[in-house]
mmCIF file as gemmi writes it, N, C-alpha and C atoms, coordinates in Angstrom:
data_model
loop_
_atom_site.group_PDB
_atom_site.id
_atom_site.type_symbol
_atom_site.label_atom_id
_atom_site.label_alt_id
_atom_site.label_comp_id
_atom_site.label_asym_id
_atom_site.label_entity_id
_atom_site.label_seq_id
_atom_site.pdbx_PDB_ins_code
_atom_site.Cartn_x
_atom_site.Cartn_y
_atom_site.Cartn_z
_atom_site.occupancy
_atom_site.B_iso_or_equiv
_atom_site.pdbx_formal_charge
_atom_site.auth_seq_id
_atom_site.auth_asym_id
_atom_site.pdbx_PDB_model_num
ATOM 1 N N . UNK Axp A 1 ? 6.326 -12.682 23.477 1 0 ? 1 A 1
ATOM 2 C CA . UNK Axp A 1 ? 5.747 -13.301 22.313 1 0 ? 1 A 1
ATOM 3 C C . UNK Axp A 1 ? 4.241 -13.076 22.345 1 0 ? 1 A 1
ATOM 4 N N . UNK Axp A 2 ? 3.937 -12.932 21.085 1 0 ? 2 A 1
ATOM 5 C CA . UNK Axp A 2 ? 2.757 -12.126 21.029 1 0 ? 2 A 1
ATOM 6 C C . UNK Axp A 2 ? 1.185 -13.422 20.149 1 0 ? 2 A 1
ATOM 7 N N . UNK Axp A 3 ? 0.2 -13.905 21.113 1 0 ? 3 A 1
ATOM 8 C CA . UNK Axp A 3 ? -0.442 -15.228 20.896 1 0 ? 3 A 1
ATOM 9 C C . UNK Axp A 3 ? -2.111 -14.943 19.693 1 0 ? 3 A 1
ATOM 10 N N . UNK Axp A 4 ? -1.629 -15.654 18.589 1 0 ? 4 A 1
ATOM 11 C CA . UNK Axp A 4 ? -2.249 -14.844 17.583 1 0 ? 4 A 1
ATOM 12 C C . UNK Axp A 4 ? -3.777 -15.823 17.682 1 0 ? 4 A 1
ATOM 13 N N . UNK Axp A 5 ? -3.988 -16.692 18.681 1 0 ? 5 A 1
ATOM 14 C CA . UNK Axp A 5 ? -5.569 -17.539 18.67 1 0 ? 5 A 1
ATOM 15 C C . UNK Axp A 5 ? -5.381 -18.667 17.747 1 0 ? 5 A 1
ATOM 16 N N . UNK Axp A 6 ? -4.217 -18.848 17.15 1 0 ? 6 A 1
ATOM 17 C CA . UNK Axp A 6 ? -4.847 -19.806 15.813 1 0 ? 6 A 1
ATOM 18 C C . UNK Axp A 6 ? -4.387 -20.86 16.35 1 0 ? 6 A 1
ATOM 19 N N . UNK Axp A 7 ? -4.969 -22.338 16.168 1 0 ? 7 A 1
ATOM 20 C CA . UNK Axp A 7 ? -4.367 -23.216 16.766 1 0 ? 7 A 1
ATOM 21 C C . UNK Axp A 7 ? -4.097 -24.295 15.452 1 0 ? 7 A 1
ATOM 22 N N . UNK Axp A 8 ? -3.569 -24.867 15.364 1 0 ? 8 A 1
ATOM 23 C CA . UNK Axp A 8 ? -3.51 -26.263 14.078 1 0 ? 8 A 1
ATOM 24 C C . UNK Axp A 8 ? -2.36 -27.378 14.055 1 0 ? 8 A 1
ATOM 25 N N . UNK Axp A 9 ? -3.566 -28.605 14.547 1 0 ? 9 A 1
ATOM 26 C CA . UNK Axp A 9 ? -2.724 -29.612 14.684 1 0 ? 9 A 1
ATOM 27 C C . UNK Axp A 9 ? -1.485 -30.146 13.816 1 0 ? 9 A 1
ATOM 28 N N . UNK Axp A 10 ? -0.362 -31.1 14.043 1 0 ? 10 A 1
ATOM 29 C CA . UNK Axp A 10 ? 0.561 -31.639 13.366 1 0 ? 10 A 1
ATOM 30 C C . UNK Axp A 10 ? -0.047 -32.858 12.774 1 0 ? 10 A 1
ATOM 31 N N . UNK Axp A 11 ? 0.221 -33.067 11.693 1 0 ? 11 A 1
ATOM 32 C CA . UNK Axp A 11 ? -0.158 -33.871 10.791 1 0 ? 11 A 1
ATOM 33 C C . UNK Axp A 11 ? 1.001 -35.317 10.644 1 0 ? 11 A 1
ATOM 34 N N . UNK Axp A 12 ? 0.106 -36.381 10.816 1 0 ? 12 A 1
ATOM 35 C CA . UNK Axp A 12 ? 1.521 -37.425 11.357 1 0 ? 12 A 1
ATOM 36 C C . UNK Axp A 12 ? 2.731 -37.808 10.478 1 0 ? 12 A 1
ATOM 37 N N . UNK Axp A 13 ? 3.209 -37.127 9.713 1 0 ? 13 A 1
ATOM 38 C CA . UNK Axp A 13 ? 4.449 -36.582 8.975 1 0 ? 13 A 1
ATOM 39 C C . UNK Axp A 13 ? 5.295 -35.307 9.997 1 0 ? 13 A 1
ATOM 40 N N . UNK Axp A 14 ? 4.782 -34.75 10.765 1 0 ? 14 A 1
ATOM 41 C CA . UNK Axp A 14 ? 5.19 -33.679 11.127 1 0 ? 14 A 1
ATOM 42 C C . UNK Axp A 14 ? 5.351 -32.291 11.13 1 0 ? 14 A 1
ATOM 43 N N . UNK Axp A 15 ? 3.733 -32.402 9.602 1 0 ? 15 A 1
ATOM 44 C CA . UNK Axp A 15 ? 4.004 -30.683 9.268 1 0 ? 15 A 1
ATOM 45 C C . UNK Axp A 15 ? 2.712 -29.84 9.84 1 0 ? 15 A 1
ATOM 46 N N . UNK Axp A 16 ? 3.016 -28.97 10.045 1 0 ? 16 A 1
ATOM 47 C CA . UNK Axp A 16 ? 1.946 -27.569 10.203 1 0 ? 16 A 1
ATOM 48 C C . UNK Axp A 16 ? 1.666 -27.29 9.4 1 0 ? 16 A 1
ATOM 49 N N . UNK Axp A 17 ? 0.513 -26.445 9.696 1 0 ? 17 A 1
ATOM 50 C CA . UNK Axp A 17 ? 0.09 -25.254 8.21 1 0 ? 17 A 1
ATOM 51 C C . UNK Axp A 17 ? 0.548 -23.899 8.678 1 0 ? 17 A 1
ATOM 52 N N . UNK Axp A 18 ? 1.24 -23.241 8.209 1 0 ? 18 A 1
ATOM 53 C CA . UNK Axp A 18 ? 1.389 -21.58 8.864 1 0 ? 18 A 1
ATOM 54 C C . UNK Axp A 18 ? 0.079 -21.077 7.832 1 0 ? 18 A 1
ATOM 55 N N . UNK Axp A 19 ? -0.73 -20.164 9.156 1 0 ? 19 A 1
ATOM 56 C CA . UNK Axp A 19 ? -1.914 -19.821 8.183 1 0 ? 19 A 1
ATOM 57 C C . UNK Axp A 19 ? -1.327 -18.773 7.159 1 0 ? 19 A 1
ATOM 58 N N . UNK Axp A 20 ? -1.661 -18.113 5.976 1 0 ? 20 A 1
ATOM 59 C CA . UNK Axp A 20 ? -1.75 -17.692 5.081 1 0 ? 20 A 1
ATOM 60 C C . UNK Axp A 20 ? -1.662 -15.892 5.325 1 0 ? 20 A 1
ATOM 61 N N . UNK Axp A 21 ? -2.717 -15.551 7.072 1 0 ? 21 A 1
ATOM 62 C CA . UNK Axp A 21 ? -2.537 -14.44 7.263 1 0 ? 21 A 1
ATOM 63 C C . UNK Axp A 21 ? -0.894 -14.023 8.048 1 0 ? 21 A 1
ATOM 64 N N . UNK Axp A 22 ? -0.031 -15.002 8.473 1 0 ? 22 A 1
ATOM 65 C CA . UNK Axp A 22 ? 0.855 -15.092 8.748 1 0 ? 22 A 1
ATOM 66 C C . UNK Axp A 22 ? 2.001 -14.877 8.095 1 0 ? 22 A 1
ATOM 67 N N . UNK Axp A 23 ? 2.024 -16.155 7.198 1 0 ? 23 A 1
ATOM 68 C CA . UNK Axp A 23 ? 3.072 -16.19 5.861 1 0 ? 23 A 1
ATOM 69 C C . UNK Axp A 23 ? 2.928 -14.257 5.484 1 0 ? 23 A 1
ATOM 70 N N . UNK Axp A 24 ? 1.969 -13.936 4.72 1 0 ? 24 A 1
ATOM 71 C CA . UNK Axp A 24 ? 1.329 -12.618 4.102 1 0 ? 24 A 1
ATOM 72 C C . UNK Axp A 24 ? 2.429 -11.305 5.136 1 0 ? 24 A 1
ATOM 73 N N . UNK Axp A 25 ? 2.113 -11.724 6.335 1 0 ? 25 A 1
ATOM 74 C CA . UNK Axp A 25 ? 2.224 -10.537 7.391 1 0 ? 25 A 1
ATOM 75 C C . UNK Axp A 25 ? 3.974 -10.289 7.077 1 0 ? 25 A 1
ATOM 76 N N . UNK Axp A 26 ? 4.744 -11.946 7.182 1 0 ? 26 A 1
ATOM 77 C CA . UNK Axp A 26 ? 6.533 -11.487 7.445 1 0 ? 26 A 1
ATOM 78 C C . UNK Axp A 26 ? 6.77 -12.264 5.87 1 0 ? 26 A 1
ATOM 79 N N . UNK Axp A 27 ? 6.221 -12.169 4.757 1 0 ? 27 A 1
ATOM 80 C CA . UNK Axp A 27 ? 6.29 -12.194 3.42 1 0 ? 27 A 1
ATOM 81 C C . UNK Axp A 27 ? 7.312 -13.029 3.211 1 0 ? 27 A 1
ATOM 82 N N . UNK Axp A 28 ? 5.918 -14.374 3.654 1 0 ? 28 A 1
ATOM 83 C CA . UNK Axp A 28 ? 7.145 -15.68 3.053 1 0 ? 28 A 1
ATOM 84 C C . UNK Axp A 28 ? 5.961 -16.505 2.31 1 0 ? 28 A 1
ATOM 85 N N . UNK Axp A 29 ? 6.446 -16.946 1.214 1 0 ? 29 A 1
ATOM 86 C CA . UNK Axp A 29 ? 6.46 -17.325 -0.098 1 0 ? 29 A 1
ATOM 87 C C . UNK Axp A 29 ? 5.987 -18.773 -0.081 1 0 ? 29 A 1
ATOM 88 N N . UNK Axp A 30 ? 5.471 -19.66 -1.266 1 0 ? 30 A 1
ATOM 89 C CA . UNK Axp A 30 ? 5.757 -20.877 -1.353 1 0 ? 30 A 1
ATOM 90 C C . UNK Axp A 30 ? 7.282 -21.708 -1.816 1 0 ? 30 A 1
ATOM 91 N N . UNK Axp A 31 ? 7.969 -22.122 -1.058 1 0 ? 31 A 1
ATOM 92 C CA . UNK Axp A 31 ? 9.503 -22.704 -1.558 1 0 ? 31 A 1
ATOM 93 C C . UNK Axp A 31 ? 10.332 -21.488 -0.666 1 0 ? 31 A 1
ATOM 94 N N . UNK Axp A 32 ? 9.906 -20.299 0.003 1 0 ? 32 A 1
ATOM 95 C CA . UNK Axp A 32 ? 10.506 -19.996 0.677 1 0 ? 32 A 1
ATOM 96 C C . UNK Axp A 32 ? 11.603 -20.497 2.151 1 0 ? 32 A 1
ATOM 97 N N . UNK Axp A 33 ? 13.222 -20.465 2.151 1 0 ? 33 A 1
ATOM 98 C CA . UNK Axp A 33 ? 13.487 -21.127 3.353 1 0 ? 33 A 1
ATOM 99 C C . UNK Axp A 33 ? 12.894 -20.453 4.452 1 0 ? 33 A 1
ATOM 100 N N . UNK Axp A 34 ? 12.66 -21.229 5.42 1 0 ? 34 A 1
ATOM 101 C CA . UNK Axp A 34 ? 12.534 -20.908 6.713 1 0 ? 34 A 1
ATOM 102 C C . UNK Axp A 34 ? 13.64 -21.363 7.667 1 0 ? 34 A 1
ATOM 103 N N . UNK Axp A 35 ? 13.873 -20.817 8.848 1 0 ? 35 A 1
ATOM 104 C CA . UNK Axp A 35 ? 14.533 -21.37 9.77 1 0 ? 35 A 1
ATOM 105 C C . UNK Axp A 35 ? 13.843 -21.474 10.691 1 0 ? 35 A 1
ATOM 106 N N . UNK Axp A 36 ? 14.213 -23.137 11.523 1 0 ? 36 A 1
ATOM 107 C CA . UNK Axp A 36 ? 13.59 -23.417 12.664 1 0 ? 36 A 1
ATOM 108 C C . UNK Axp A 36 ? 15.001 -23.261 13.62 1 0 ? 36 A 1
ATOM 109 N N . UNK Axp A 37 ? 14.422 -23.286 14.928 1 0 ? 37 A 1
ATOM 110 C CA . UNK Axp A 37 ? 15.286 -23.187 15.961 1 0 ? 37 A 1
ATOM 111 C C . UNK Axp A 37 ? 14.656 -23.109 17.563 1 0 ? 37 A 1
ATOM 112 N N . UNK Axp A 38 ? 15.218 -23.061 18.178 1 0 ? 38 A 1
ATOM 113 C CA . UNK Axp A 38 ? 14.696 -23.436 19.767 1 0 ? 38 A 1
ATOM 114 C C . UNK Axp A 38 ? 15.077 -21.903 20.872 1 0 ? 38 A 1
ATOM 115 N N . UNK Axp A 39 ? 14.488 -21.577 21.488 1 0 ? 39 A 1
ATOM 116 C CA . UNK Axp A 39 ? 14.286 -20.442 22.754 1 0 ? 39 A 1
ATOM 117 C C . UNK Axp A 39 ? 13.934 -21.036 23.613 1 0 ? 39 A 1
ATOM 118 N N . UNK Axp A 40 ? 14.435 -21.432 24.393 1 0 ? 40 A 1
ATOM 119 C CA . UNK Axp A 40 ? 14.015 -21.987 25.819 1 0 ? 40 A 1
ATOM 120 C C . UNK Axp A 40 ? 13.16 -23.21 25.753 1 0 ? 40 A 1
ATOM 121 N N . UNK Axp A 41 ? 11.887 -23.014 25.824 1 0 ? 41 A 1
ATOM 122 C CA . UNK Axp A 41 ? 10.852 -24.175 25.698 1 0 ? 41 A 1
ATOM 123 C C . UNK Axp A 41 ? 9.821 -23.742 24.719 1 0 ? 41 A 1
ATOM 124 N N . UNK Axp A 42 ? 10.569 -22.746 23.852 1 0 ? 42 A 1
ATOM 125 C CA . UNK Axp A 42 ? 9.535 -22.304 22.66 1 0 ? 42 A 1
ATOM 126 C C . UNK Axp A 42 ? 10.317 -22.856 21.238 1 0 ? 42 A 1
ATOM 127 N N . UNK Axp A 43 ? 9.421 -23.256 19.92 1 0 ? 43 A 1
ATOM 128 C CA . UNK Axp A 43 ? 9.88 -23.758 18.989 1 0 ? 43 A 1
ATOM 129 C C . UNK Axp A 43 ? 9.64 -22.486 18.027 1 0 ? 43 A 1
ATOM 130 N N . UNK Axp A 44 ? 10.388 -21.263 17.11 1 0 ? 44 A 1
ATOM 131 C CA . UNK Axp A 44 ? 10.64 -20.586 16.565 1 0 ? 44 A 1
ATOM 132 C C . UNK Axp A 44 ? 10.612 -20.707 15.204 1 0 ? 44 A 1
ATOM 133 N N . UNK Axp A 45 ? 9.883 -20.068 14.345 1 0 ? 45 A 1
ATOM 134 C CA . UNK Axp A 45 ? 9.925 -20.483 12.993 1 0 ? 45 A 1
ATOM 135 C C . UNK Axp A 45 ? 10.064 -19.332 12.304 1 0 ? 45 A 1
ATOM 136 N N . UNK Axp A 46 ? 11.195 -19.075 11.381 1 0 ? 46 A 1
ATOM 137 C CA . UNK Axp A 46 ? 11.429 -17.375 11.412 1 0 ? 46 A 1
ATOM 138 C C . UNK Axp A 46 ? 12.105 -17.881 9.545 1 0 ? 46 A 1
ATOM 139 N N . UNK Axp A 47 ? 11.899 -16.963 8.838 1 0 ? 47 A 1
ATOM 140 C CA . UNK Axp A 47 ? 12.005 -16.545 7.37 1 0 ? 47 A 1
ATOM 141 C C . UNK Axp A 47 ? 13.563 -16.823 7.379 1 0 ? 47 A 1
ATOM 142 N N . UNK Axp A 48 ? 14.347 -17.612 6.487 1 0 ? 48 A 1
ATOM 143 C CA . UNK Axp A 48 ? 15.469 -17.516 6.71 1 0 ? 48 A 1
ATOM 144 C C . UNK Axp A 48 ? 16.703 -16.216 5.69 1 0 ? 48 A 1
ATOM 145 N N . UNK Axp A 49 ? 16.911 -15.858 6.079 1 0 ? 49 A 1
ATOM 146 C CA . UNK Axp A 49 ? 17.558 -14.259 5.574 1 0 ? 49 A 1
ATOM 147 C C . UNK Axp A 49 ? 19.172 -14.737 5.763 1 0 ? 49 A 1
ATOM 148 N N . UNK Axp A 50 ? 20.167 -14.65 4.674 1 0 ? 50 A 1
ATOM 149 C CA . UNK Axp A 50 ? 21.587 -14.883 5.398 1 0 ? 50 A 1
ATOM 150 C C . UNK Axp A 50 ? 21.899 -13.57 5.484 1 0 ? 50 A 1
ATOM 151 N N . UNK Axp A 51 ? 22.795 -14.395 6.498 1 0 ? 51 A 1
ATOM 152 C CA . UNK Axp A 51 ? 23.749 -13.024 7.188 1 0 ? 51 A 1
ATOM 153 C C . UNK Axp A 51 ? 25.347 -13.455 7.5 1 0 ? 51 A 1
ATOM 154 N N . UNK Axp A 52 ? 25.7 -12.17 8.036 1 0 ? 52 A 1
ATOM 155 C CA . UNK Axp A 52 ? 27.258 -11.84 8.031 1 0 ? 52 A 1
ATOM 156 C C . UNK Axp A 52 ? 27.306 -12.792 9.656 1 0 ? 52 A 1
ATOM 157 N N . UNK Axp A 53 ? 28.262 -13.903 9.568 1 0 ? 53 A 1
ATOM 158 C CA . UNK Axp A 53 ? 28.568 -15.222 10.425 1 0 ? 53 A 1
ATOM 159 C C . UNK Axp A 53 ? 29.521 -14.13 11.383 1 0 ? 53 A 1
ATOM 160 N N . UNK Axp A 54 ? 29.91 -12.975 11.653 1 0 ? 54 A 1
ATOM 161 C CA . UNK Axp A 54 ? 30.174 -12.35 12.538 1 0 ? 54 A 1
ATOM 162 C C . UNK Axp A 54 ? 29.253 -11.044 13.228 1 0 ? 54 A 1
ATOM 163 N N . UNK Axp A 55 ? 28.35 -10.511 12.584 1 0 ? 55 A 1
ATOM 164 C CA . UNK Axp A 55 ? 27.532 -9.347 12.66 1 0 ? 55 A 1
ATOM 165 C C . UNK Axp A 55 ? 26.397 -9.532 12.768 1 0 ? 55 A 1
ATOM 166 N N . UNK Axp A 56 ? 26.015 -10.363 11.765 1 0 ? 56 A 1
ATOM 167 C CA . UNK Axp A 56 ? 24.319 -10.534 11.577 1 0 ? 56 A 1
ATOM 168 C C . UNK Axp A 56 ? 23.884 -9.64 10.523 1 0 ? 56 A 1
ATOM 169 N N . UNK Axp A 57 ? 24.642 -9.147 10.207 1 0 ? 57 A 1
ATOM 170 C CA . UNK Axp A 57 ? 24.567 -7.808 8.741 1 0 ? 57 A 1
ATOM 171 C C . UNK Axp A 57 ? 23.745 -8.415 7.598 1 0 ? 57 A 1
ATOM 172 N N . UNK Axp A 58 ? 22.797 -8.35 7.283 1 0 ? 58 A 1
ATOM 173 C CA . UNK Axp A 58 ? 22.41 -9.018 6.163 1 0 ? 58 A 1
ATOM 174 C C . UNK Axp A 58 ? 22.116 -8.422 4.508 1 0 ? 58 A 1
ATOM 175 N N . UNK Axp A 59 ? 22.789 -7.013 4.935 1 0 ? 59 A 1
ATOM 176 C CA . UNK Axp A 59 ? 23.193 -6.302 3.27 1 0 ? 59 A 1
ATOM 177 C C . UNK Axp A 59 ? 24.874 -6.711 2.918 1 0 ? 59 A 1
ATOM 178 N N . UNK Axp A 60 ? 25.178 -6.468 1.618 1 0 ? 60 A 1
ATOM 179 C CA . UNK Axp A 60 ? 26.383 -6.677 1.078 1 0 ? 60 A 1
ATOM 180 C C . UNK Axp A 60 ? 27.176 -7.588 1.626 1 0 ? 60 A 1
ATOM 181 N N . UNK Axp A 61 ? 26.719 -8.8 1.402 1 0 ? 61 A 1
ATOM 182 C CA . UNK Axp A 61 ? 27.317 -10.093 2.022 1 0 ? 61 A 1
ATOM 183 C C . UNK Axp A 61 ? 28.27 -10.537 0.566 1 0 ? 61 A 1
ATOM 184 N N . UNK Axp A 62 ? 29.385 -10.987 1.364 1 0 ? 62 A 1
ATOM 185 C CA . UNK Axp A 62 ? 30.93 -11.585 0.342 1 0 ? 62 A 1
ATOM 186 C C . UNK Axp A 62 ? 30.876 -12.96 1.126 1 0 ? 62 A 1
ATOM 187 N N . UNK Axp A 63 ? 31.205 -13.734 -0.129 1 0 ? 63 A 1
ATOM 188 C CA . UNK Axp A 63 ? 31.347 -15.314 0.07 1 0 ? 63 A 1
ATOM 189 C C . UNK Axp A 63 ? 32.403 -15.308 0.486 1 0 ? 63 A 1
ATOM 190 N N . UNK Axp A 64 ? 33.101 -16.012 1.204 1 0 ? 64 A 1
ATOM 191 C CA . UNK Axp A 64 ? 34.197 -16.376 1.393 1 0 ? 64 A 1
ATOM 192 C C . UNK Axp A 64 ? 34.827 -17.747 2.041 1 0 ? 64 A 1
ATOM 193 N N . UNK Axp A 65 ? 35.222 -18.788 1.1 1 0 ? 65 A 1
ATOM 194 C CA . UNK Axp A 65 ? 35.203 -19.768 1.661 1 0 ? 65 A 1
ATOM 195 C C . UNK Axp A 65 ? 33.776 -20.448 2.537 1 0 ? 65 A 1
ATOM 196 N N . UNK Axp A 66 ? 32.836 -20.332 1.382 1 0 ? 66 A 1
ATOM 197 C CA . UNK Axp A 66 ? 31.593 -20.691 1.548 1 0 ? 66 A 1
ATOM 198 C C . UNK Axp A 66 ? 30.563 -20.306 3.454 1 0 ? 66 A 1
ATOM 199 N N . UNK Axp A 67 ? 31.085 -18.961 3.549 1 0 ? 67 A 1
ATOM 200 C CA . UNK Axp A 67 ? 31.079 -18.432 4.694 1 0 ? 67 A 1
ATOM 201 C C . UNK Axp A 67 ? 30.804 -16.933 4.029 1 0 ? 67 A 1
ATOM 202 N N . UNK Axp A 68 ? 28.938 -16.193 4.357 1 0 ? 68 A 1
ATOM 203 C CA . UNK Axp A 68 ? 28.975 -15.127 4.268 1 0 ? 68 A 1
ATOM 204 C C . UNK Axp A 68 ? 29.67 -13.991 5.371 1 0 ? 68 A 1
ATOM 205 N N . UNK Axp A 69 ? 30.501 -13.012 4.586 1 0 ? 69 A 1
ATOM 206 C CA . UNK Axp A 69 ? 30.639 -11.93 5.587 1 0 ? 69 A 1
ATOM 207 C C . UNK Axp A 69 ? 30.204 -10.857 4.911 1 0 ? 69 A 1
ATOM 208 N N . UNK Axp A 70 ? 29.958 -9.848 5.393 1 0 ? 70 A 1
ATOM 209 C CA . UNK Axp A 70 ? 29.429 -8.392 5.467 1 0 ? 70 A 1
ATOM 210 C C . UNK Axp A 70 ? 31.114 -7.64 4.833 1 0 ? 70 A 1
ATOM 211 N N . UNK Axp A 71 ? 30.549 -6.291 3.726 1 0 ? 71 A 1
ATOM 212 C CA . UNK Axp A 71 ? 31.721 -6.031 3.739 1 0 ? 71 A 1
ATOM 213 C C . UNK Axp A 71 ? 32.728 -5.436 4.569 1 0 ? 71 A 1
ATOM 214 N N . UNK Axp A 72 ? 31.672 -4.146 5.645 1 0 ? 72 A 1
ATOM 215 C CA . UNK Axp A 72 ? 32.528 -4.182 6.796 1 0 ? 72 A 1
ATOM 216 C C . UNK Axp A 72 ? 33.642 -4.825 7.887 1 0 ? 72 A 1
ATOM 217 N N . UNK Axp A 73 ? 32.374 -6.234 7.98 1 0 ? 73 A 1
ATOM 218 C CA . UNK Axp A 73 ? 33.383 -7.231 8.529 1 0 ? 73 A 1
ATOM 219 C C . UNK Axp A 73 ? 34.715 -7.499 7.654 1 0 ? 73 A 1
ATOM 220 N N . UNK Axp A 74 ? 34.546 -7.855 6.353 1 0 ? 74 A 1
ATOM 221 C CA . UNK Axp A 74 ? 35.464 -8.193 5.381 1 0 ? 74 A 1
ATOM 222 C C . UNK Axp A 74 ? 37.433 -6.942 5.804 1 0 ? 74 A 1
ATOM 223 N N . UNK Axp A 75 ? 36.607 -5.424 5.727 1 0 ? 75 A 1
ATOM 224 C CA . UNK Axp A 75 ? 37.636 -4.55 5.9 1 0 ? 75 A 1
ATOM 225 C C . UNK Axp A 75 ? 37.916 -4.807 7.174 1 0 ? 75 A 1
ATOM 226 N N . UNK Axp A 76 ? 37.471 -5.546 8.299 1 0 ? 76 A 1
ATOM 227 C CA . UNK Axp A 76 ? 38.164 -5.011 9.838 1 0 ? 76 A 1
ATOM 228 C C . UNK Axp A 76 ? 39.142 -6.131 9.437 1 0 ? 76 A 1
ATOM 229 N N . UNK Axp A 77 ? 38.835 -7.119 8.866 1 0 ? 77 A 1
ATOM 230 C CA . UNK Axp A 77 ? 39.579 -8.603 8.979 1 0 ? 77 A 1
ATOM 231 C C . UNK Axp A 77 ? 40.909 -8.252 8.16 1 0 ? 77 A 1
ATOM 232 N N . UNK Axp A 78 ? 40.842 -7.523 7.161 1 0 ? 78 A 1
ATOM 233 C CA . UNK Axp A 78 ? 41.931 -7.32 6.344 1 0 ? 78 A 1
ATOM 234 C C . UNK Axp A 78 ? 42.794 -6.443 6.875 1 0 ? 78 A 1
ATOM 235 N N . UNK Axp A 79 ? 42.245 -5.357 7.64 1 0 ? 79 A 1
ATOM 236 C CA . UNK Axp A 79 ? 43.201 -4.746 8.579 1 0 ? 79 A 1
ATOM 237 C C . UNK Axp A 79 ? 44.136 -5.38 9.195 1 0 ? 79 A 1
ATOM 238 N N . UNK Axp A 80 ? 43.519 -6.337 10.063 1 0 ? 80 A 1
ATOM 239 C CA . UNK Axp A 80 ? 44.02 -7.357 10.945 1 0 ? 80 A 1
ATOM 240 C C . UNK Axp A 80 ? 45.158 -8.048 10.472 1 0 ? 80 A 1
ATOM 241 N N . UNK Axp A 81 ? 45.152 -8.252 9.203 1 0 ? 81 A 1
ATOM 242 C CA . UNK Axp A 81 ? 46.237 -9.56 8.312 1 0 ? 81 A 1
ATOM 243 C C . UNK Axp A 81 ? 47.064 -8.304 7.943 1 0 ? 81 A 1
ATOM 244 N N . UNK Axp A 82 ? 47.224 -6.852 7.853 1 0 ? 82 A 1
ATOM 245 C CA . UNK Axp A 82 ? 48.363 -6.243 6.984 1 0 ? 82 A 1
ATOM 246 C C . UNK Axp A 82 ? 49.191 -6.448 7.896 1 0 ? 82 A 1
């Protein structure tokens, strides 16, 4: 992980500011989701992108039973059921 100098306190609600040259850099938006999540003893804050709940594929995603899959995934699975 790569330490960009910027430091900025939590505000007693709980929010940060992600600076602006940041947001800009991995092109996230105002009202954009984000995902938080945990690495060891690091707190992760990453653009949230869906993806295929078996692959991680995040082109040509099919709903299915409110569960994205990829269409690839989609054809191995249907194999499986003929």
């Amino acid at each position: 992980m790569k330490s960009t100098g910027i430091v900025r306190k939590m505000d007693e609600l709980g929010r940060v500011v992600i600076p602006i040259e940041i947001r800009n850099q991995f092109n996230i938006a105002e009202k954009d989701p984000v995902e938080i999540y945990v690495d060891g003893s690091s707190i992760v804050i990453k653009k949230y992108e869906p993806n295929c709940i078996f692959c991680g594929n995040t082109e040509s995603l099919i709903n299915y039973n409110d569960k994205l899959i990829c269409e690839e995934c989609s054809k191995k699975i249907s194999k499986l059921v003929e």
